[in-house]
Structure formats: structure tokens, C-alpha cells
Backbone as numpy.savetxt, mean C-alpha at the origin, in Angstrom:
# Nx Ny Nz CAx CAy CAz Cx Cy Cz
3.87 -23.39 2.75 4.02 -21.96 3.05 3.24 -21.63 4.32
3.65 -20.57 5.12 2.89 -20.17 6.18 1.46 -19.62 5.89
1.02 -19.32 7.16 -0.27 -18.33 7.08 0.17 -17.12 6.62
-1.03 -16.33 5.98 -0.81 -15.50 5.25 -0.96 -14.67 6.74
-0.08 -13.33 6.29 -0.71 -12.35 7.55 -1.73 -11.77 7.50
-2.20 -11.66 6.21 -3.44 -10.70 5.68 -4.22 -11.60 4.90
-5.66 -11.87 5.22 -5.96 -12.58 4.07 -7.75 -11.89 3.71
-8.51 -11.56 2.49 -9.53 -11.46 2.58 -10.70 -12.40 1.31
-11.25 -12.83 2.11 -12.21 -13.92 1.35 -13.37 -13.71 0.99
-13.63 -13.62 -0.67 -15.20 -13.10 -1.14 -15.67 -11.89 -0.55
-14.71 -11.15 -0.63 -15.26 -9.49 0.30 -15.92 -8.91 -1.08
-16.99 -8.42 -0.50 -17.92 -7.19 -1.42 -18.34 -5.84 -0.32
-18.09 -5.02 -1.18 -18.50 -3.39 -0.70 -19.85 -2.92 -1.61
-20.78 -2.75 -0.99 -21.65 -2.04 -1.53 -21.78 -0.55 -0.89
-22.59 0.88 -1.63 -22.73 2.00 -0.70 -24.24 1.89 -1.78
-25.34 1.42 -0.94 -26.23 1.24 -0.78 -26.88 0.19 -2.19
-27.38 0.92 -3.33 -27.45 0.77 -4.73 -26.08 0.24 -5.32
-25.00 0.75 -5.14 -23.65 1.40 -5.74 -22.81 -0.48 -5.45
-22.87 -1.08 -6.06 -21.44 -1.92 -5.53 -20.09 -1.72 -6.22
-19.11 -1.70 -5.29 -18.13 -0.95 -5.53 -17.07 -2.46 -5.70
-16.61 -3.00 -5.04 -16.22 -4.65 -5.06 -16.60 -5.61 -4.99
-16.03 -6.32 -6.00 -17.22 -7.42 -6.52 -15.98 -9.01 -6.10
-16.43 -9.60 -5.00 -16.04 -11.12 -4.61 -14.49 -11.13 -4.78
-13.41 -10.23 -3.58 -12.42 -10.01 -4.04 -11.64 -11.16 -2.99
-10.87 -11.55 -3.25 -10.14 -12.62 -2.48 -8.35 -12.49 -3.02
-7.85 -12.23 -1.85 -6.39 -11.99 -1.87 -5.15 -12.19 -0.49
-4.30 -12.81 -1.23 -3.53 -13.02 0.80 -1.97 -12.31 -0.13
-1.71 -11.78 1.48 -0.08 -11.21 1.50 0.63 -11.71 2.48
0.99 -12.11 2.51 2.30 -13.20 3.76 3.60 -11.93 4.08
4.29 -12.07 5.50 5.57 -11.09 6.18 6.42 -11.69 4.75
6.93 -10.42 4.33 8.47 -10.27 3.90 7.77 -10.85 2.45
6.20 -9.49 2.16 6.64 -10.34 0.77 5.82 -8.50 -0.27
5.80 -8.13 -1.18 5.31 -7.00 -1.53 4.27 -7.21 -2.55
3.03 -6.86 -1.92 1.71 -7.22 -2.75 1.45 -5.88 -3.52
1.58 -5.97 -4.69 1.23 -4.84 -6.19 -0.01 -5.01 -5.96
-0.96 -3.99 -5.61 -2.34 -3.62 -6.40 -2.55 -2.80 -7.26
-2.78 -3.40 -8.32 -2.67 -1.95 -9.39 -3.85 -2.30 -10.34
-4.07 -1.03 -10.87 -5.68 -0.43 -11.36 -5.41 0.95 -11.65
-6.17 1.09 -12.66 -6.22 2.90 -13.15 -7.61 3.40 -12.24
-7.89 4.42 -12.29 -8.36 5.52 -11.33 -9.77 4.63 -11.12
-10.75 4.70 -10.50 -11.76 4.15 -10.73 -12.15 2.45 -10.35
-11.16 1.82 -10.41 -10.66 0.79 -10.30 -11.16 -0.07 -8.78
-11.62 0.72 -7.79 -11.81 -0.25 -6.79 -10.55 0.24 -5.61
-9.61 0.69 -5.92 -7.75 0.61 -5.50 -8.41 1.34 -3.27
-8.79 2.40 -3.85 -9.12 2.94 -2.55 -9.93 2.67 -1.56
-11.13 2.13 -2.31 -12.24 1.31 -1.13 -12.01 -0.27 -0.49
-11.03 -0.55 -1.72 -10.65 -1.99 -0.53 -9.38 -1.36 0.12
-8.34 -0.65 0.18 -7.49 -0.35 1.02 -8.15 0.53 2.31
-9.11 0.68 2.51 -10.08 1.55 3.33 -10.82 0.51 4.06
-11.14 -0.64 3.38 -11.91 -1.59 4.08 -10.62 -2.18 4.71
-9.69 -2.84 4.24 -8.59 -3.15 5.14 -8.06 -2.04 6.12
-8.28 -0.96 6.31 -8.09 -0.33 7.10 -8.49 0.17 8.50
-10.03 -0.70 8.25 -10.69 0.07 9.26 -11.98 1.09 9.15
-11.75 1.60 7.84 -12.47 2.72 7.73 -13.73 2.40 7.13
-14.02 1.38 5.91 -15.54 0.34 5.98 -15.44 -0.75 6.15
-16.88 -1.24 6.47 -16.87 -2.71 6.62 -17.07 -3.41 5.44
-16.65 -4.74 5.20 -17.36 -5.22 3.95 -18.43 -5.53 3.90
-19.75 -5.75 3.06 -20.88 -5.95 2.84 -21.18 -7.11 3.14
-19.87 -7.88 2.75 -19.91 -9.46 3.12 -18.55 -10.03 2.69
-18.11 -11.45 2.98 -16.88 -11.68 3.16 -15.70 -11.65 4.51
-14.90 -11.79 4.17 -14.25 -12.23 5.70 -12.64 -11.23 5.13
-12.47 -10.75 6.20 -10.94 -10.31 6.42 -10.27 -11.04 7.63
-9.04 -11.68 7.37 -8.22 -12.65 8.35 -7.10 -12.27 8.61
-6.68 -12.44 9.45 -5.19 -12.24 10.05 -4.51 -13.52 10.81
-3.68 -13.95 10.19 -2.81 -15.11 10.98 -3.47 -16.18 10.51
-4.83 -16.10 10.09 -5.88 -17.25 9.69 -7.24 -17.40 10.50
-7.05 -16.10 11.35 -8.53 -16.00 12.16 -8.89 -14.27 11.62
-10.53 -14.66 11.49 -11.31 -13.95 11.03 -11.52 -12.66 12.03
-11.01 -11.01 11.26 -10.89 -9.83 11.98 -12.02 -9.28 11.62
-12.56 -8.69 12.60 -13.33 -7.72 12.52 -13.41 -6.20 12.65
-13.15 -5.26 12.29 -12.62 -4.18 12.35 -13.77 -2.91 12.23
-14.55 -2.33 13.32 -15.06 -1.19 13.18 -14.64 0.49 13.47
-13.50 0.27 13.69 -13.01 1.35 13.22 -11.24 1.69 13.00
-10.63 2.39 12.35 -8.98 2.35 12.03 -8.40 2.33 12.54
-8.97 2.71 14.25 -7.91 1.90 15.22 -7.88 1.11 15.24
-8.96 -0.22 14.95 -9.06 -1.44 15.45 -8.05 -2.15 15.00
-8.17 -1.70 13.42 -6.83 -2.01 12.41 -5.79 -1.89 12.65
-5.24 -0.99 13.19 -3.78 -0.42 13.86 -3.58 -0.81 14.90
-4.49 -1.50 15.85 -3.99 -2.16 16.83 -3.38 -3.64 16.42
-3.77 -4.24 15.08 -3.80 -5.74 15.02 -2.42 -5.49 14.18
-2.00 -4.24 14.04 -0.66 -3.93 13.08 -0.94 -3.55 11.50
-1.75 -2.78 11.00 -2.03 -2.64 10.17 -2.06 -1.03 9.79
-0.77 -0.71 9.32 -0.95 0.94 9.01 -0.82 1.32 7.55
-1.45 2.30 7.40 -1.74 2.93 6.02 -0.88 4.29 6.04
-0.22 4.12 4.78 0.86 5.43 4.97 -0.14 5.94 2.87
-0.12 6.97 3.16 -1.15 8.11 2.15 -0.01 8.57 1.43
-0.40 9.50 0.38 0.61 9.61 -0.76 1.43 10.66 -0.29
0.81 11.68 0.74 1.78 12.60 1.34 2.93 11.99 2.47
2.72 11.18 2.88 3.43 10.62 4.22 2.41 10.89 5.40
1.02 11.16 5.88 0.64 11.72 6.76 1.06 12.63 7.33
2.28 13.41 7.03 2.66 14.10 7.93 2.43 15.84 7.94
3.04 16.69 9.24 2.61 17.80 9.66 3.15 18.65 9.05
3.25 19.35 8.19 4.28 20.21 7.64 4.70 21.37 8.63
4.36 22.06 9.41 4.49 22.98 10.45 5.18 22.37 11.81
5.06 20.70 11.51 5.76 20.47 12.94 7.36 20.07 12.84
7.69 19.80 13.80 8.95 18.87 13.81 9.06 17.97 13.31
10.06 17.50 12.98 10.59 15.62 12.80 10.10 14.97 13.76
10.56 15.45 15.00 10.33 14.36 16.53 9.04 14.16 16.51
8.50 15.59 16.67 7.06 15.67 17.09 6.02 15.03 15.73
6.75 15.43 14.56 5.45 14.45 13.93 5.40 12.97 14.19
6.78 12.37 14.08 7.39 10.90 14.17 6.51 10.26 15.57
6.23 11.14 16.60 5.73 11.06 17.77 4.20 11.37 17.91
3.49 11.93 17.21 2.19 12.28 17.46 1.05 11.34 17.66
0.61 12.04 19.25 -0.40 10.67 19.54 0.16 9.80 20.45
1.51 9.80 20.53 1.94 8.75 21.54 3.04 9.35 21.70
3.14 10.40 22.05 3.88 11.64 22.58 5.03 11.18 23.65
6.46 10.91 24.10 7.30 10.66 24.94 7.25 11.79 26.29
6.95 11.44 27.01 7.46 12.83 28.21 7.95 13.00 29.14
8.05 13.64 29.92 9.11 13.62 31.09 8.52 14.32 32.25
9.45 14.30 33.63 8.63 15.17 34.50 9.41 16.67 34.82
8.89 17.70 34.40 9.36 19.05 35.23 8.60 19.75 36.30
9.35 19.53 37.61 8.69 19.80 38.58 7.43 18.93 38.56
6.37 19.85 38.92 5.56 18.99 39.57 4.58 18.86 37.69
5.26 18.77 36.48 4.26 19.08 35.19 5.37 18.03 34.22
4.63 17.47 33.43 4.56 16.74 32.46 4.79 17.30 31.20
6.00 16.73 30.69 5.84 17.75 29.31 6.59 16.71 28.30
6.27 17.60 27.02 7.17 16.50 25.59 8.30 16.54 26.09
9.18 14.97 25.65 10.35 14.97 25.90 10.64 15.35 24.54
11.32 16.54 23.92 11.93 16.93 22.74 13.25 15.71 22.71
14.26 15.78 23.30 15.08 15.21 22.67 15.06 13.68 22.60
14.39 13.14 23.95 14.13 11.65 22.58 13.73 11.07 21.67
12.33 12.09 21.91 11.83 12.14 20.46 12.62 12.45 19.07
13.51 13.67 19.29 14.29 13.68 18.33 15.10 12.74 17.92
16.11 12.12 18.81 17.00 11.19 18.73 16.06 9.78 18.11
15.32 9.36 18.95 14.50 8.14 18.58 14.17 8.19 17.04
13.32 9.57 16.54 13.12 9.57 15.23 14.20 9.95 13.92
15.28 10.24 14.07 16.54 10.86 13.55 16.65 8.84 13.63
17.18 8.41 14.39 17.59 7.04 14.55 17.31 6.01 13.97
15.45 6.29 13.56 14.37 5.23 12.89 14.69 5.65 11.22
14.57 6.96 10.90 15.23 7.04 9.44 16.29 6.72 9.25
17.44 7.09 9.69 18.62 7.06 9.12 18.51 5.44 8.74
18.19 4.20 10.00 18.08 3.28 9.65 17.45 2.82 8.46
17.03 3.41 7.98 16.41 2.74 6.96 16.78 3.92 5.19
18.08 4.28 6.15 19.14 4.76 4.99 18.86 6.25 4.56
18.05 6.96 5.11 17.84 8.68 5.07 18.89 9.35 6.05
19.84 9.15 5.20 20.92 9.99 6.15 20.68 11.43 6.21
20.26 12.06 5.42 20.08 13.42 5.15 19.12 14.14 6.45
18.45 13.01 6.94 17.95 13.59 8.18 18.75 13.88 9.31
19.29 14.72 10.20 19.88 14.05 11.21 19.78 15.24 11.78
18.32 15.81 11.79 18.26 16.86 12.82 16.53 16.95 13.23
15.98 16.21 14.43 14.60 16.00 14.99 13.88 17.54 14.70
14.67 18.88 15.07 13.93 19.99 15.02 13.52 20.33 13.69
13.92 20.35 13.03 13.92 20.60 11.64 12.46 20.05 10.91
11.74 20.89 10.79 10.19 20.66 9.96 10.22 20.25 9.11
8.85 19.52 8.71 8.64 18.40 7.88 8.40 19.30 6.57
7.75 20.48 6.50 7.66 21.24 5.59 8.98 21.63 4.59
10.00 21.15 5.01 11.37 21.26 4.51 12.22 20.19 3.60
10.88 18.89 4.24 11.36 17.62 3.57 11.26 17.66 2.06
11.83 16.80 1.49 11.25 16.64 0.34 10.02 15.52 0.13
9.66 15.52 -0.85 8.18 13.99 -1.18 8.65 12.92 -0.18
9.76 12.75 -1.31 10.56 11.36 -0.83 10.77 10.97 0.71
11.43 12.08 1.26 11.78 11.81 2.38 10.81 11.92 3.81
9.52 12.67 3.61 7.67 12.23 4.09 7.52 11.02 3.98
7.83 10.53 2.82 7.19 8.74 2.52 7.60 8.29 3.09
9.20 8.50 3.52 10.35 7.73 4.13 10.31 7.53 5.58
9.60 8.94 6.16 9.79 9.10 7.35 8.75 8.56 7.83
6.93 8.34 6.82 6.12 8.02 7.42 6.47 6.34 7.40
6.92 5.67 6.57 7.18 4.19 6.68 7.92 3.88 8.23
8.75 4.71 7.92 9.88 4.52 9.43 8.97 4.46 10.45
8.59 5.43 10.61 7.22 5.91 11.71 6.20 4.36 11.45
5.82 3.81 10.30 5.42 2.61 10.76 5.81 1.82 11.52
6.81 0.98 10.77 7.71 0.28 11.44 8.01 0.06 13.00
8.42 1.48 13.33 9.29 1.39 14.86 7.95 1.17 15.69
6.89 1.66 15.41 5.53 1.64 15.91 5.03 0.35 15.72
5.47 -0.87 15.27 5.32 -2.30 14.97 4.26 -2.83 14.08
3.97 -2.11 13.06 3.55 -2.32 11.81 3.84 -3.62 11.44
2.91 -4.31 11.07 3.29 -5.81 10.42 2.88 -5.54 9.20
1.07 -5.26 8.74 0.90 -5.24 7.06 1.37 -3.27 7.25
1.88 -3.18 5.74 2.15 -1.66 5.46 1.41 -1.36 4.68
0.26 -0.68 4.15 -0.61 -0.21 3.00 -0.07 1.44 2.53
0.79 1.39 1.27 1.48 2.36 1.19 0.21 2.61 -0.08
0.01 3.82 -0.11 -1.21 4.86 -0.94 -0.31 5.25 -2.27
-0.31 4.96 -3.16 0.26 5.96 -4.51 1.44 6.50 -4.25
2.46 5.69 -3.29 3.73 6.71 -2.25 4.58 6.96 -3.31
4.41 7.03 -4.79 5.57 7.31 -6.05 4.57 8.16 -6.88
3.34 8.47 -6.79 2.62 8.98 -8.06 3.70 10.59 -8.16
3.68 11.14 -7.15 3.80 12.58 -7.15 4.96 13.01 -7.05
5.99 11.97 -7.65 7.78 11.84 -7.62 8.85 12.03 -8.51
9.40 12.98 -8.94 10.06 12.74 -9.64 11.36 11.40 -9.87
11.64 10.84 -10.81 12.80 9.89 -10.58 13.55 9.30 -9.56
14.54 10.16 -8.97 15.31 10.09 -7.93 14.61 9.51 -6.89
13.30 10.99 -6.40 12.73 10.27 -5.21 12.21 9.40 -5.09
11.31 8.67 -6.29 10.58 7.44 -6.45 11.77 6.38 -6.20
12.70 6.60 -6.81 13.75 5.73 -6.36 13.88 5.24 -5.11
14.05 6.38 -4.07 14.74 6.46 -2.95 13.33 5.47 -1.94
12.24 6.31 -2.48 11.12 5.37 -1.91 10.60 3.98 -2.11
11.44 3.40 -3.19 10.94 2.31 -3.64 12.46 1.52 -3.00
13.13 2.09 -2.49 14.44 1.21 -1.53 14.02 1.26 -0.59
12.99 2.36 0.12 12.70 2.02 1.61 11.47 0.88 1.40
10.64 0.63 0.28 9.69 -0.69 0.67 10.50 -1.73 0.30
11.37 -2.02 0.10 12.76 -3.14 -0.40 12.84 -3.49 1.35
13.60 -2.16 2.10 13.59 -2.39 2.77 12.73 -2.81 4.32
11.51 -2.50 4.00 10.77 -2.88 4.65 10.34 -4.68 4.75
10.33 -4.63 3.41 9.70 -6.53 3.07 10.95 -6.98 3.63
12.16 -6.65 3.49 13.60 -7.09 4.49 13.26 -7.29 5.87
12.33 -6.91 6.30 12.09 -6.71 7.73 11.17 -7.44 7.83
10.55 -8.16 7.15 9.66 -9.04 7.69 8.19 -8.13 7.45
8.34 -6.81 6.89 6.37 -6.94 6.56 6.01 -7.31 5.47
4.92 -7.16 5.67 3.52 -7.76 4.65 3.89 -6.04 4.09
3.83 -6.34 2.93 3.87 -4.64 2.07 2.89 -4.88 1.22
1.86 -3.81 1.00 0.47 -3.87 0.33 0.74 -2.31 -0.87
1.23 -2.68 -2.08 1.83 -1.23 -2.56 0.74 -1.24 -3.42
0.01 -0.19 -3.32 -1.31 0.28 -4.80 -0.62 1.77 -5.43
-0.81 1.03 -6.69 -0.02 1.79 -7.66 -0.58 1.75 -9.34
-0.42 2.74 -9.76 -1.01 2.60 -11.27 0.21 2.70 -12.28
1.28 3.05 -11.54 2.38 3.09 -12.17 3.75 1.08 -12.51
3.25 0.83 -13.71 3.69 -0.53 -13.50 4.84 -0.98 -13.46
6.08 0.19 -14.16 7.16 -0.26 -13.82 7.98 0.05 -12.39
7.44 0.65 -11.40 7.64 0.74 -9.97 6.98 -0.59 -9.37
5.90 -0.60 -10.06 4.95 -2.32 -8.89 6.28 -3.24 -9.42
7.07 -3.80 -11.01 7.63 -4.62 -11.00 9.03 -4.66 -10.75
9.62 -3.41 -10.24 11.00 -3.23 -9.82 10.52 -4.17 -7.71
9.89 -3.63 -7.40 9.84 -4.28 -6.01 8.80 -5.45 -5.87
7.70 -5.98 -6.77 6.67 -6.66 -6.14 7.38 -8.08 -5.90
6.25 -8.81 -5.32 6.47 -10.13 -5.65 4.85 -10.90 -6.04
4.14 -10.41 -5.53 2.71 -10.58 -5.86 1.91 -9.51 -6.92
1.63 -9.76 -7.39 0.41 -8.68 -8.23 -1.25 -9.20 -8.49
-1.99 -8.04 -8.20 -3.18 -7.95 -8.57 -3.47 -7.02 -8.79
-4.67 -7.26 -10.30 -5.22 -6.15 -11.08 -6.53 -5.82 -11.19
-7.02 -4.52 -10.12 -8.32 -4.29 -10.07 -8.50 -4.13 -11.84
-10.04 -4.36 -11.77 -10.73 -3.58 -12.94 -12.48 -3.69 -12.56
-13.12 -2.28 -12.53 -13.85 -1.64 -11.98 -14.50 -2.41 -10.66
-13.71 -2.82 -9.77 -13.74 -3.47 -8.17 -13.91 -5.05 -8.38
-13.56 -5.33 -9.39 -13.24 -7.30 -9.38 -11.78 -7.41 -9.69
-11.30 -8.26 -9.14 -10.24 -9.18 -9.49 -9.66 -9.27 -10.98
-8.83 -8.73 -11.79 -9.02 -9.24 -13.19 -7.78 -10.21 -13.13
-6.90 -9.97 -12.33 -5.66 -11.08 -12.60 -4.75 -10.73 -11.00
-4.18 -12.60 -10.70 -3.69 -12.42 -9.49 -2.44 -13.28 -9.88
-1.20 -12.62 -9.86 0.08 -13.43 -10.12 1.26 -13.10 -9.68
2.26 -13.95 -9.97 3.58 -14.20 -9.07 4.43 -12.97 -9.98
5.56 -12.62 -9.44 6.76 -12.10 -10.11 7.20 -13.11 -11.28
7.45 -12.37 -12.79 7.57 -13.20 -14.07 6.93 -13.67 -14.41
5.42 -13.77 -13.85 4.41 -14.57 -14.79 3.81 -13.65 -15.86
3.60 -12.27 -15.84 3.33 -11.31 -16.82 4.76 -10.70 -17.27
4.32 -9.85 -18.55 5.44 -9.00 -18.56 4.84 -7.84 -18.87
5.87 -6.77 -18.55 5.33 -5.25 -18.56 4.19 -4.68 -19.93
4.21 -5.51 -20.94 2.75 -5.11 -21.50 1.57 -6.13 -21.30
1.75 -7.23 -20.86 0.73 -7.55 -20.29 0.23 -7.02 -19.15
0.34 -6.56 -18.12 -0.12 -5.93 -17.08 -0.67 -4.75 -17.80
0.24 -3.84 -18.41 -0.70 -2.64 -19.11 -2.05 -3.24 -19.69
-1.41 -3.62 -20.31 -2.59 -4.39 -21.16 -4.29 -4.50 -20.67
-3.32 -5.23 -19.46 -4.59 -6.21 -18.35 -5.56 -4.64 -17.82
-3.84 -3.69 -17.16 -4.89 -2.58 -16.06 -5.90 -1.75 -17.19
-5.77 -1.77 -18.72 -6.17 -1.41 -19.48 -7.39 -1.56 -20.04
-7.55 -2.79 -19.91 -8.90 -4.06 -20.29 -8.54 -4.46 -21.96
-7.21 -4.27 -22.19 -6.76 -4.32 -23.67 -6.87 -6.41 -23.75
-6.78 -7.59 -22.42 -6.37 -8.43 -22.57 -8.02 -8.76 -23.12
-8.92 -8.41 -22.53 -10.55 -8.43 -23.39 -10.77 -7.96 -24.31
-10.16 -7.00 -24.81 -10.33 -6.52 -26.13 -9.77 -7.53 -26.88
-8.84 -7.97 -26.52 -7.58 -8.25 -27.78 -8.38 -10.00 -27.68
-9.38 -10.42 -26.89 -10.30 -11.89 -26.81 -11.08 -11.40 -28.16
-11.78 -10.26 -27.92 -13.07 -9.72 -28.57 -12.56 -9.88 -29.56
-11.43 -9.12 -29.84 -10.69 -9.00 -31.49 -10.22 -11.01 -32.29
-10.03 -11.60 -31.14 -10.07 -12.61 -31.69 -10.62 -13.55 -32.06
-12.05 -13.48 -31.11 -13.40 -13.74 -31.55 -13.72 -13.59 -32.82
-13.47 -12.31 -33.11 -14.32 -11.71 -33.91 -13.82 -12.12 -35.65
-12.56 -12.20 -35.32 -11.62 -12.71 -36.38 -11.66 -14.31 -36.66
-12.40 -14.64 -35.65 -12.59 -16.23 -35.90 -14.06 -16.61 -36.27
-14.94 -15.22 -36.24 -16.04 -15.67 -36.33 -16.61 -15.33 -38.22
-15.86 -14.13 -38.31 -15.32 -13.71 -39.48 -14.58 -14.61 -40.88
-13.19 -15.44 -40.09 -12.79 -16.52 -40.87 -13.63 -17.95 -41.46
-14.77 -17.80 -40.30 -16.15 -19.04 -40.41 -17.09 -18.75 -41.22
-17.05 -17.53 -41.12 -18.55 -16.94 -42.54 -17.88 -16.95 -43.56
-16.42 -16.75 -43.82 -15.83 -16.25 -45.17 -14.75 -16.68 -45.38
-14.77 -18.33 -45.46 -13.13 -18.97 -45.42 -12.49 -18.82 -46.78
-11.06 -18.49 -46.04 -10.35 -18.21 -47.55 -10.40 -19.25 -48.53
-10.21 -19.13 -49.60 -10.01 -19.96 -50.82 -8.97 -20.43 -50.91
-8.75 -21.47 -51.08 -7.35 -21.97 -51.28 -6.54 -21.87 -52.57
């Protein structure tokens, strides 16, 4: 198999006293969809933050291609191709399609002797980047984001990765706040993304969305590692189970039943 695109080795986060991840080690390779999943508390946000840019680890190594990144701040991350799309889509609700799709790296043109947004390529360019990726319903750049629905924010901020040359995608909870349909619609655009060749990093607490698209899974539990596996090696109550801490209980319970059967063996 190739190099992974993403890889991080024995990473720990401490905030001072506080350790938050404990010796986490995980790789995601292009064109493949890495499940992180964990209930609230779990670790889920401070390592997608440390892959981001936004902390450093305490110790441990984050790699790319197979050489060791260093990242002090979320640009650094986004320059090496590494974008984080949040549970809203990042986006502006008051602005445009174009102009959000565009913000920051604004298209422009010359009038007279002044510089200004180019509105319509922006429009066209960003109308062009969704539809591709099957949001037909867009097909007008002016039209505010405040108008979108969930779904189609998530949709537009992935797109907006992508055309911007996103290699790993770190999508935030992009189904918690969805009804059916749209979770749907969003869980075809990370289909379609791993189609394209990225590294997809999906954190999610919801398990039958991680196993309709993953191919990798890992299960925080309170910032360690509790389980790292392929597509079909669990099944949907084992993972509950696992994000649960039910697979230690259900040890404890058997312990306990064996320690029980040793003090007090049945009679024959």
C-alpha cells in the first residue's frame, strides 16, 4: 500500500495539568474515508484541531506523505492541503454563493484605473463546483447562503474544499443537525469526494452514517484509542457498544461471572 497522506504517531495533548489525548496513532491514505467516532467528551475535537493547525501536540509526530509536519498555525495546515469543514459549512449567511465560495481569495478584475470583485466568475466558478458534485438546485451565484438549506452549506463548503485543492477533508459532525434526506444528500457528497482521490477524516457520533460511507474506523474513548478497524470487521452493535464502553463492561461482567463460577461451582 502507499504512503498514508495523513499519518500521526504517539501524539498526546496536554492543557497544562489536563491531558486530553493519550498516545494516539492513526493513518488515512487519498480515496479512502476515516470514521472517528466517540460520544461527546471523547477527545473527537482536540485531535481534529491539532490536525488542523490550531494546537500543537505535547508530543508525537504528525506526517504527511511520510515526512514529519509541523504546523503552528491553520494556515500552515491549509497550505499542506488540509481543510476542516465545521458542522455549519463555514459559511456567510448574509453573503452570496460566489462571494462566500470565494472569500479570502477573492477573483477580480480591472475598472478603470480600480480593482474590484469579479461577481460573475465567481458566480459561475462556484455554481460550476456544486453542481459538480451533484447540487443541482444551486444554479444561481447571487442567491445567499442564508437561503440554503443544512445540507446544501455542507455541500457547498466541501465543494469549496475541493476546487481549492484539499487533499485531507476533516468534515466536523456535517450530519448531526440533519434531518434524513439531507444527511443523505451529504453523505453522497463525501462518497463523492473519496471518488476524487481525498483522504476524508469524518467525526461522527452517529454510527450508522460512519458505516454507510467509511472504510476505516476509530473509536475515541476519553482521548485514547479504544479500537482501530477496517469496514466489516465490527458490526453496528459492536461499535455502539465499543463508543459506549459497553465492550469493558461486558469483560467486567465476564470476569466477574468467572470469578463467581470459581468460588461456587455448580454441582453436578
Amino acid at each position: 500500500m502507499t504512503k498514508p497522506v495523513l499519518e500521526l504517531k504517539n501524539v498526546n495533548k496536554s492543557f497544562g495539568p489536563i491531558d486530553v489525548l493519550h498516545d494516539i496513532s492513526l493513518k488515512v491514505h487519498s480515496g479512502e474515508v476515516l470514521c472517528l467516532l466517540g460520544d461527546n467528551g471523547a477527545g473527537k475535537s482536540t485531535l481534529i484541531k491539532t490536525l488542523a493547525g490550531v494546537h500543537k501536540p505535547t508530543s508525537g509526530q504528525i506526517l504527511m506523505d511520510g515526512q514529519e509536519v509541523l504546523f503552528d498555525r491553520p494556515k500552515d495546515a491549509a497550505d499542506r492541503g488540509i481543510s476542516t469543514v465545521h458542522q455549519f459549512g463555514g459559511t456567510f449567511p448574509l453573503m452570496s454563493i460566489g462571494r462566500s465560495f470565494f472569500v479570502g481569495v477573492e477573483p477580480t478584475k480591472k475598472f478603470g484605473p480600480f480593482t474590484i470583485f469579479d461577481r460573475k466568475t465567481a458566480n459561475e466558478v462556484a455554481v460550476k463546483a456544486v453542481q459538480e458534485f451533484g447540487i443541482t438546485r444551486i444554479d444561481d451565484g447571487d442567491r445567499l447562503i442564508g437561503g440554503l438549506s443544512g445540507g446544501e452549506r455542507q455541500s457547498l463548503a466541501i465543494a469549496r474544499a475541493v476546487h481549492f485543492g484539499a487533499r485531507v477533508l476533516i468534515l466536523d459532525e456535517p450530519t448531526a443537525a440533519l434531518g434524513v434526506k439531507e444527511a443523505a444528500h451529504v453523505l453522497r457528497i463525501v462518497l463523492e469526494a473519496r471518488k476524487r482521490g481525498l483522504a476524508v477524516i469524518f467525526i461522527t457520533h452517529q454510527v450508522m452514517h460512519a458505516m454507510t460511507v467509511g472504510d476505516h474506523f476509530a473509536v475515541l474513548i476519553r482521548g485514547a484509542l479504544a479500537a482501530d478497524f477496517r469496514k466489516g470487521e465490527k458490526s453496528r452493535e459492536e461499535i455502539t457498544d465499543l463508543m459506549a464502553g459497553g465492550e469493558a463492561m461486558a469483560e467486567l461482567e465476564a470476569e466477574i461471572e468467572a470469578h463467581t463460577n470459581r468460588e461456587h461451582p455448580a454441582v453436578a
